[in-house]
KEKOL-250196 format. One record per residue: residue in one letter; y, x, z of N, C-alpha, C in turn. Coordinates in steps of 0.02 Angstrom, whole numbers, plus 32768, in hexadecimal, padded with zeros to 4 digits. Layout:
<recs>
AYXZYXZYXZ...
</recs>
This chain:
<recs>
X525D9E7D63C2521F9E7A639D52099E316399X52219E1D635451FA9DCF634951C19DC46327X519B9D9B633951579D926313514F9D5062EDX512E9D6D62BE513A9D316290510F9CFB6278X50E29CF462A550B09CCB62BE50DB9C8962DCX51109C9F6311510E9C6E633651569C3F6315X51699C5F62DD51859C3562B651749C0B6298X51509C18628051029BEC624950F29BA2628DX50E89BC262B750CB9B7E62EE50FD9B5E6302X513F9B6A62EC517E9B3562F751899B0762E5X51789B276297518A9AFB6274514D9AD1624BX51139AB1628450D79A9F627750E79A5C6283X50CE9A2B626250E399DE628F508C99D962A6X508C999162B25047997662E250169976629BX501B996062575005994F62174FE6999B6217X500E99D2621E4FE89A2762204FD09A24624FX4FC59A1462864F8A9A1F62BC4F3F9A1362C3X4F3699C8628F4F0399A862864ED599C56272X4EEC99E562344EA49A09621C4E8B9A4F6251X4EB79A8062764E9A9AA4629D4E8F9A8262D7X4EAC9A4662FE4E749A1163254E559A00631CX4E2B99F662F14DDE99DF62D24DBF9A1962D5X4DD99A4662B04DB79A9562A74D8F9AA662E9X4DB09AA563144DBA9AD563694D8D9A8C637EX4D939A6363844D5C9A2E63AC4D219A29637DX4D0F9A1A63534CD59A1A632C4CA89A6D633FX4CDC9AAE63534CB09AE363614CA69ADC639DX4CC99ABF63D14CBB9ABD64154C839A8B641BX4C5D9A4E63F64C479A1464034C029A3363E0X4C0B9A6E63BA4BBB9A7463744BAC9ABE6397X4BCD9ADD63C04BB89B2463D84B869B3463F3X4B6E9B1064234B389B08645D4AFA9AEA6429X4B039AC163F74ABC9AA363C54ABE9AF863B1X4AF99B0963904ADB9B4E635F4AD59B9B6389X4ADF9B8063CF4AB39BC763DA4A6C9BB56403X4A579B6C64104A209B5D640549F89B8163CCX49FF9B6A639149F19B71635949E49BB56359X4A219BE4635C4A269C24635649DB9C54638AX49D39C2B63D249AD9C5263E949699C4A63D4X49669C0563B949089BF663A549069C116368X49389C24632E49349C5A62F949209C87630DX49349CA96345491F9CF9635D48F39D036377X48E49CC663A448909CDA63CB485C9CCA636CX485C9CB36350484C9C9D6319483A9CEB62F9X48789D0E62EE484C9D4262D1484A9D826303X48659D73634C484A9DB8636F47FC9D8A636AX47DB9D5B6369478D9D41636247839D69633AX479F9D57630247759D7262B2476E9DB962ADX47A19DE262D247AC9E3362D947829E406312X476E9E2B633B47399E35637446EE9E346358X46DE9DFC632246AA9DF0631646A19E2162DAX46B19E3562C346D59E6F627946B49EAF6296X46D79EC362D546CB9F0162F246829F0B6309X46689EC3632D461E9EC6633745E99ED16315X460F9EB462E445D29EC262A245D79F026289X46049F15627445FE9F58625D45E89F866296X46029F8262D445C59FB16301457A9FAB6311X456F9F6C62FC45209F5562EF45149F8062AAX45319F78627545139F91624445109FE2623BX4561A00C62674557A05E6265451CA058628EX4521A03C62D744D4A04563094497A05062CAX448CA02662AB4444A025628A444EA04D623CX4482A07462074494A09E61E64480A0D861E6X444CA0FF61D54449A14661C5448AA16D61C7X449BA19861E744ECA1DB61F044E6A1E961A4X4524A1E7617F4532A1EE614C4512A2316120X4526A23C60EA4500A28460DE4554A2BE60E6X4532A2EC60CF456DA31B60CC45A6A308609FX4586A2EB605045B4A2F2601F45E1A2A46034X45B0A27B604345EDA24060554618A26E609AX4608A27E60C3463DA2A260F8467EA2B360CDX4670A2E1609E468FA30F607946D8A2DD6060X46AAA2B1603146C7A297600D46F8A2576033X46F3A24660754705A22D60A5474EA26360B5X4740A29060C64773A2C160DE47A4A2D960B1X479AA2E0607A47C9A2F4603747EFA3016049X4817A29D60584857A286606B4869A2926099X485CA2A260D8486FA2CC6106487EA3136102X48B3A32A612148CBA380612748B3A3966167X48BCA367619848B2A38661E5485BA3AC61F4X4866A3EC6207482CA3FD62124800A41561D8X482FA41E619447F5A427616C47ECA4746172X47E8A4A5619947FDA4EF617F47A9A4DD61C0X47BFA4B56203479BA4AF62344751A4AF6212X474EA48361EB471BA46361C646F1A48A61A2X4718A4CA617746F9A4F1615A46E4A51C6167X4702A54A61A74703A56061D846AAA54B61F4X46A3A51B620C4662A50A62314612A4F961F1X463BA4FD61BD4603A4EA617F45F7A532616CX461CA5636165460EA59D616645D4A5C561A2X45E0A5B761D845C5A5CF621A458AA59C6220X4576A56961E9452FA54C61EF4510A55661D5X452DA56B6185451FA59B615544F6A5DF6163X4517A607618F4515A64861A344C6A64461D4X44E8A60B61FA44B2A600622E4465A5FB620BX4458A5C061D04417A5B861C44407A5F96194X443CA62A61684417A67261554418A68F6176X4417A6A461C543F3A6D261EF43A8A6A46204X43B7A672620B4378A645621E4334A64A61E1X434AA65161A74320A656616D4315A697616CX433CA6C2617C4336A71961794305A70E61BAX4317A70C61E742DAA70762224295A6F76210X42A2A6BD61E94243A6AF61F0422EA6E161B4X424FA6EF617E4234A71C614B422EA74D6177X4237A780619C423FA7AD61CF41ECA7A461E7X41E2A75B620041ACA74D621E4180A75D61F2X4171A72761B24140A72A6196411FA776617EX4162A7A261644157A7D8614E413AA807618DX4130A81461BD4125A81361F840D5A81B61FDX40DBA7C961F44092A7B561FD406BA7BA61B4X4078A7BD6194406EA7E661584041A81B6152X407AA85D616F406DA89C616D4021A89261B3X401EA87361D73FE7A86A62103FB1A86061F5X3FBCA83661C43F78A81E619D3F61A84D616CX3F94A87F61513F82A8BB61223F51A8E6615DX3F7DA8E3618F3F6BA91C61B33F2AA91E61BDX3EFEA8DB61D83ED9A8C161EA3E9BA8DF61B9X3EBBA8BA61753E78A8E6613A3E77A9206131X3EA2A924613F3E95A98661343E73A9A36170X3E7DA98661A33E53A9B861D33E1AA98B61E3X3DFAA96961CA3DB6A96861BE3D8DA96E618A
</recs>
């Protein structure tokens, strides 16, 4: 099994070395500036992404909770949970017409009390 790489480097004189000796020292001599460089880029925008995040939790903190239809229209694009979703909008649904059946219940109630009332005096 011969490889044919190391044929190629046989037949290299010193004139083919030069340019990948420059190559290989110029990265060994500029590496340490460019990951200088590289790390004050990154604290640079983990800053800008830190300060990004603050603000927008300053601004949800002080934001009114969205309404339903932006929710809605928020969720579209999502699949997960939507059966969940309808599921619990139904059962709030349900919930405030027994709550409205209740107080009509009441009033009518108190209603008939107040009929009652004139009639027996």
């Amino acid at each position: 099994m011969h490889i044919a790489i190391f044929d190629r480097l046989k037949d290299y004189t010193l004139k083919d070395y030069y340019p990948l000796f420059i190559i290989v020292t110029g990265y060994m001599l500029f590496r340490p500036y460019l990951m200088k460089l590289g790390g004050e880029l990154q604290k640079r925008e983990h800053r800008k992404a830190s300060q990004e995040s603050a603000i927008a939790a300053a601004k949800a903190a002080v934001e009114p909770p969205k309404s339903d239809e932006q929710f809605i229209t928020e969720t579209e694009s999502r699949s997960w949970g939507r059966n969940a979703r309808r599921r619990q909008k139904e059962r709030i649904k349900e919930i405030e017409k027994s709550f409205a059946r209740k107080k009509e219940m009441e009033t009518e109630y108190e209603s008939d009390k107040e009929i009652e009332e004139f009639l027996t005096e």
